[in-house]
C-alpha positions as CSV (number, residue, x, y, z in Angstrom):
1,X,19.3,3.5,-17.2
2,X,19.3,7.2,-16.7
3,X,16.6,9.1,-14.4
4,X,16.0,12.4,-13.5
5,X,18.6,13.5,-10.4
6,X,17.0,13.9,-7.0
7,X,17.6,17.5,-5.0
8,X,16.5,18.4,-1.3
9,X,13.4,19.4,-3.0
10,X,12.7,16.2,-4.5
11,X,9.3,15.0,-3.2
12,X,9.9,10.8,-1.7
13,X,7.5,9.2,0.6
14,X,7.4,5.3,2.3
15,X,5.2,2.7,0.4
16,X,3.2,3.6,3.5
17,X,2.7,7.7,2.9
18,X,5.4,9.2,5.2
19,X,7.2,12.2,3.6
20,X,10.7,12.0,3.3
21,X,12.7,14.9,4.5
22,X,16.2,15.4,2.9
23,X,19.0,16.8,4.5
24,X,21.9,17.1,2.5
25,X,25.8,18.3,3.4
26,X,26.2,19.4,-0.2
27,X,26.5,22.9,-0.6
28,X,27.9,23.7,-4.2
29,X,26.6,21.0,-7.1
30,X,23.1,22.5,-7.9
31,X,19.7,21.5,-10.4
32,X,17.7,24.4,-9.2
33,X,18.9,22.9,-5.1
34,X,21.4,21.4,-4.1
35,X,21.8,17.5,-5.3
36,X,21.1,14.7,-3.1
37,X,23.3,11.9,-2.7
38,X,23.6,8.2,-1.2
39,X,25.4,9.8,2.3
40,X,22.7,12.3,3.2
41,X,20.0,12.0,5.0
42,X,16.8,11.1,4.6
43,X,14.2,10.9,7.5
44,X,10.6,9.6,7.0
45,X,8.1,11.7,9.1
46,X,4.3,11.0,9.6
47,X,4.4,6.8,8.3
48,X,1.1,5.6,9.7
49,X,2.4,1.9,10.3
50,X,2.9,0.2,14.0
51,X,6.2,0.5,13.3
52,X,6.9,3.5,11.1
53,X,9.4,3.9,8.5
54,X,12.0,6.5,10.3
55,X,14.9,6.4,7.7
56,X,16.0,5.7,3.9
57,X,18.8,3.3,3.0
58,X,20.1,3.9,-0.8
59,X,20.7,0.2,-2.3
60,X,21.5,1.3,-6.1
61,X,22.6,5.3,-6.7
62,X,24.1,6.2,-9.7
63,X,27.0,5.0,-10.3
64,X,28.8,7.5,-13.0
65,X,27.7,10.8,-11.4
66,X,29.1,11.9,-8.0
67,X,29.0,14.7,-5.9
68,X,32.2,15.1,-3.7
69,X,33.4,11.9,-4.5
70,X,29.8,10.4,-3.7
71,X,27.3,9.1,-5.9
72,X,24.3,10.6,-6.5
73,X,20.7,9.9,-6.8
74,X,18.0,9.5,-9.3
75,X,14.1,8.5,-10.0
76,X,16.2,5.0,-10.9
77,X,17.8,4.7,-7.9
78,X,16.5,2.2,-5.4
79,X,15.9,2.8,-1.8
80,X,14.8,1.2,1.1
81,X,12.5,2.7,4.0
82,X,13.7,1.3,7.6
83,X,12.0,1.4,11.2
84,X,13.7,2.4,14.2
85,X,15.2,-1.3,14.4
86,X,16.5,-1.0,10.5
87,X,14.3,-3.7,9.8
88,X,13.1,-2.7,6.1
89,X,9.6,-1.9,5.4
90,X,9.2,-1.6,1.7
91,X,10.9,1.0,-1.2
92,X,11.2,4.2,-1.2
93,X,8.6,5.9,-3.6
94,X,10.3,8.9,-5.6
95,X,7.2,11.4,-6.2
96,X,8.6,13.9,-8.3
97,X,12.1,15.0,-9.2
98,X,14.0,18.3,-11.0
99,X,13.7,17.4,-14.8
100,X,16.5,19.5,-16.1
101,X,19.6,16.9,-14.8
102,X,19.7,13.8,-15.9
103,X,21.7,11.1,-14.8
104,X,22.9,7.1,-14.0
């Protein structure tokens, strides 16, 4: 199934509301910013839970599109939100992505 390709300013959040902030080592494959993929990243901010969401773990990335030898994400990629003890909390929920790159 192909998706839309997430960037750094891809807009994620925890089933909870946190925002996810993306940070991303990838400095040359671009849709409009740089591309995100399964080895970056991604920190949860501002989850209102007794135990927040504090990170992203990517379970299914794309699997024919790599950045760098790493594969990279889409809106069909799945995701799980962790707390501080990596204890899962629910799936990542991609808001809105570029809509120029597609891929799976």
């Amino acid at each position: 199934m192909a998706g839309h390709s997430l960037t750094i300013a891809s807009s994620l959040q925890c089933p909870h509301g946190g925002t996810v902030v993306i940070t991303s080592t990838n400095t040359r494959v671009r849709a409009g910013a740089p591309m995100a993929t399964a080895m970056d990243v991604f920190l949860i901010v501002g989850c209102p839970v007794s135990s927040p969401c504090v990170s992203v773990r990517w379970l299914v990335p794309d699997m024919r599109v790599k950045v760098n030898g790493i594969p990279t994400l889409s809106r069909t990629s799945l995701g799980l939100c962790l707390n501080g003890l990596q204890i899962p909390q629910g799936v990542v929920v991609i808001l809105n992505t570029q809509t120029k790159v597609q891929s799976q």
